[in-house]
C-alpha positions as CSV (number, residue, x, y, z in Angstrom):
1,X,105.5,113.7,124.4
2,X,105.5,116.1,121.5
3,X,105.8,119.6,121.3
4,X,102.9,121.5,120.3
5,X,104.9,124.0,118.1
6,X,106.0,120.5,116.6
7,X,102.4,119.6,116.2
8,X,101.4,122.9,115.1
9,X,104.4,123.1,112.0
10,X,103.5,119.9,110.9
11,X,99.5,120.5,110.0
12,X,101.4,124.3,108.7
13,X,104.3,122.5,106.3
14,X,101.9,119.5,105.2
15,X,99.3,122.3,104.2
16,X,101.7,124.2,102.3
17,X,103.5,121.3,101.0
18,X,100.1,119.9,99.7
19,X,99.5,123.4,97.8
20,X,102.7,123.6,96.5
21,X,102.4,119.7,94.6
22,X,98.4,121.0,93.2
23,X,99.8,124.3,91.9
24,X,102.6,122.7,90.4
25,X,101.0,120.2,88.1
26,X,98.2,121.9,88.2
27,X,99.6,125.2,86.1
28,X,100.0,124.9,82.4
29,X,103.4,127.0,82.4
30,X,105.1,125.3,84.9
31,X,104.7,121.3,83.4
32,X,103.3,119.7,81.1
33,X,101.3,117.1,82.3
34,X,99.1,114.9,80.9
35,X,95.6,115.7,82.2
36,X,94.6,112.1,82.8
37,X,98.0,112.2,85.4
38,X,97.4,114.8,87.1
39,X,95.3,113.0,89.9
40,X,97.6,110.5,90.3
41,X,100.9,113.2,90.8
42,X,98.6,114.9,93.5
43,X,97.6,111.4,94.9
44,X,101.4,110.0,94.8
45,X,102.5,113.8,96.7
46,X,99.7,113.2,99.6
47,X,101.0,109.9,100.4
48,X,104.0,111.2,100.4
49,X,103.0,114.3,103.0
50,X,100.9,111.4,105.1
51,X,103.7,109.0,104.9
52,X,106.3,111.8,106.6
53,X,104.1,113.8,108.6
54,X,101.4,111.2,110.0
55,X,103.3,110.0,112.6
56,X,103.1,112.9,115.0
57,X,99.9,114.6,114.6
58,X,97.8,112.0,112.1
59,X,98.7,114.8,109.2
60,X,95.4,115.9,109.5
61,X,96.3,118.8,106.6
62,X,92.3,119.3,106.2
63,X,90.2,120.5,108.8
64,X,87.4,118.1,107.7
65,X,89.9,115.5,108.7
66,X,89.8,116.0,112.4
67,X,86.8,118.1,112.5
68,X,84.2,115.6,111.4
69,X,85.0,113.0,113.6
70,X,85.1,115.2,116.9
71,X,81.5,116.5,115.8
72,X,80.4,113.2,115.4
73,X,81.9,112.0,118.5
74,X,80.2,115.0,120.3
75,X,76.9,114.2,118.9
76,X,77.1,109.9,119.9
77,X,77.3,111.1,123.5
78,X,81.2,111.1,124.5
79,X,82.5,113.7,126.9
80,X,84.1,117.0,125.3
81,X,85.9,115.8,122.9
82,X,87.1,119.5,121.7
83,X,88.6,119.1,125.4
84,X,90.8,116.0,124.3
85,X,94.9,116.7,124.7
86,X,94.3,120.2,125.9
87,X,92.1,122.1,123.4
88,X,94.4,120.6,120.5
89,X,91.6,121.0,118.3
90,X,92.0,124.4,116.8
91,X,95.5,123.4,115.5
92,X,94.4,120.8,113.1
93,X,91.4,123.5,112.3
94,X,93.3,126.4,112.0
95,X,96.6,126.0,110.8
96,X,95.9,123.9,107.5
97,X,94.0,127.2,106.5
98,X,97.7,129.4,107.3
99,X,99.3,126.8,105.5
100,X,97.4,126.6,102.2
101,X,98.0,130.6,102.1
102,X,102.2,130.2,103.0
103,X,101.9,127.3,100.4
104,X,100.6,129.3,97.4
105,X,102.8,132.2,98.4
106,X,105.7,130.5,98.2
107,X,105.0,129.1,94.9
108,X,103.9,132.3,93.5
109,X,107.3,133.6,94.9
110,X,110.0,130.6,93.8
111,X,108.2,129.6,90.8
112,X,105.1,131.5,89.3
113,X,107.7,134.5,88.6
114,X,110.0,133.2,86.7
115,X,107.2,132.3,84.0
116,X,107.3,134.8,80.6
117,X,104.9,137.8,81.3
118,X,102.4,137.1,78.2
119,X,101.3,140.4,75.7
């Protein structure tokens, strides 16, 4: 059985890890990337988050991700599924949101400061 602080620092970290990859090749000062790569750098970074973090929580890292499908199972007639494993739902609903703010922040912080102040 897995903790739920586990569960709940691995939709946090795979959030921030996914903001930290997008504003990375995404920011002109930072690398130069070509334009036409930039999808697959984000792409090859998100398997990577779903390849490390999948296995204990399904790296749901977009509330869409688990949202949708427990909507839809609530509307084809199953029983509470926002009851499933204990109320987990908010985790997967909630934290990605905490970690796309931690992520930017700590690219603003170890990165975006360092860049030349422009005139």
């Amino acid at each position: 059985k897995v903790p739920t602080l586990s569960l709940a620092m691995d939709q946090l970290l795979g959030t921030a890890m996914l903001l930290i990859i997008i504003l990375a090749v995404t920011d002109s000062k930072n690398m130069k990337i070509e334009s036409s790569l930039v999808p697959l750098t984000i792409g090859l970074g998100l398997t990577a988050i779903h390849l490390s973090f999948g296995l204990t929580a399904g790296s749901a890292i977009n509330p869409a991700r688990d949202f949708s499908p427990r909507l839809l199972t609530l509307l084809a007639g199953w029983k509470q599924p926002f009851k499933a494993a204990h109320s987990w739902f908010w985790i997967p609903w909630l934290l990605p949101h905490v970690g796309g703010v931690v992520g930017a922040l700590l690219y603003q912080f170890m990165i975006g400061i360092h860049h030349p102040m422009e005139d």
